[in-house]
C-alpha positions as semicolon CSV with decimal commas, in nm:
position;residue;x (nm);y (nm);z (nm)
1;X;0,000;0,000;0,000
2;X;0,113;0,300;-0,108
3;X;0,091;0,655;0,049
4;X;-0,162;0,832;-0,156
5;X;-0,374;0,493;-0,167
6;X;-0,655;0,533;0,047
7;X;-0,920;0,278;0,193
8;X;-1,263;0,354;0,086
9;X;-1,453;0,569;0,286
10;X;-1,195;0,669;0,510
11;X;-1,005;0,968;0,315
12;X;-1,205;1,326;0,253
13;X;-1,103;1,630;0,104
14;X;-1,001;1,861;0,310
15;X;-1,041;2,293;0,150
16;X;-0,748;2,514;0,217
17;X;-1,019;2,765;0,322
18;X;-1,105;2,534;0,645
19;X;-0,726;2,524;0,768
20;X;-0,585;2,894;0,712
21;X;-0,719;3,184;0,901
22;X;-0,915;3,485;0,802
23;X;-0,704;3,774;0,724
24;X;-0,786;4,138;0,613
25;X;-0,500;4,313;0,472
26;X;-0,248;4,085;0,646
27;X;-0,394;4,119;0,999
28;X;-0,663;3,874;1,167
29;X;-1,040;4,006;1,097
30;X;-1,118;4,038;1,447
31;X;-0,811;4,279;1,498
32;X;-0,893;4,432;1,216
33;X;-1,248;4,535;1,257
34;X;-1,195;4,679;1,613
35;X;-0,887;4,865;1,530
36;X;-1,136;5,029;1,215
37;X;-1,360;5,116;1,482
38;X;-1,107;5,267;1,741
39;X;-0,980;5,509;1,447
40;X;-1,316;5,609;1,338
41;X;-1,467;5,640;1,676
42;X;-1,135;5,889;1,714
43;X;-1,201;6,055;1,381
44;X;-1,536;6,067;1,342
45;X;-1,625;6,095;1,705
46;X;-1,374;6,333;1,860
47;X;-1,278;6,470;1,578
48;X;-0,908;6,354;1,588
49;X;-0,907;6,304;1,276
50;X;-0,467;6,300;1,266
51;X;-0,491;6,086;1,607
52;X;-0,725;5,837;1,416
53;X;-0,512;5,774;1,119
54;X;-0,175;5,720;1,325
55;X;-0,321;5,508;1,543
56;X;-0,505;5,275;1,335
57;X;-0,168;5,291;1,105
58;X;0,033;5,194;1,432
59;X;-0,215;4,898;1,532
60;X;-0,263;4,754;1,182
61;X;0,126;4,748;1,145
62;X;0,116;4,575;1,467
63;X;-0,103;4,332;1,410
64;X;0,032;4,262;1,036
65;X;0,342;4,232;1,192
66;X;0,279;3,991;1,481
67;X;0,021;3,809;1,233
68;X;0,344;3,722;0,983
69;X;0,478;3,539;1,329
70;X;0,170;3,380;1,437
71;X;-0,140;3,362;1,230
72;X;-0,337;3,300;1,548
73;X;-0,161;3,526;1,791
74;X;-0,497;3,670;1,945
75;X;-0,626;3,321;2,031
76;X;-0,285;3,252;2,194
77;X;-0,258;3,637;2,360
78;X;-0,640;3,549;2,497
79;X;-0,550;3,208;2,648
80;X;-0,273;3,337;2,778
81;X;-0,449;3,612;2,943
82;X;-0,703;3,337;3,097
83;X;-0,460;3,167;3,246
84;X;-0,376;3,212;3,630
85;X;-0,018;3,240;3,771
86;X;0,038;2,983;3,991
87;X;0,385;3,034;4,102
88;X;0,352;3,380;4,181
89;X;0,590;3,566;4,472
């Protein structure tokens, strides 16, 4: 037996789409979408419009950025944050 031979009924296709995370202009959508809505509740809102730009410029290169190292770096940063410290002095 070979290694692309497969017993019937017991192989499935599986889509790229199921295995690689959603990303919107390099970042994860999540991050994405509440970074949009940081800037333009700054913009919009307060009227910052300057403060707006730079900081959703700032956070999207962030996120890009630690995307490229980890596509699922906000999953990981939330467990993380979940966790207790047991060992703590």
């Amino acid at each position: 037996m070979g290694v692309h031979d497969h017993i019937k009924g017991f192989a499935i296709p599986v889509r790229r789409s199921l295995t690689e995370p959603i990303l919107l202009g390099g970042a994860p959508r999540n991050v994405t979408i509440v970074n949009g809505t940081i800037a333009a509740a700054l913009g919009l809102g307060l009227q910052l419009w300057p403060v707006g730009i730079g900081y959703w410029l700032t956070a999207h290169a962030l996120a890009v950025f630690m995307a490229r190292r980890d596509e699922q770096f906000l999953e990981v940063l939330i467990r993380h944050i979940r966790h207790k410290g047991y060992l703590q002095c």
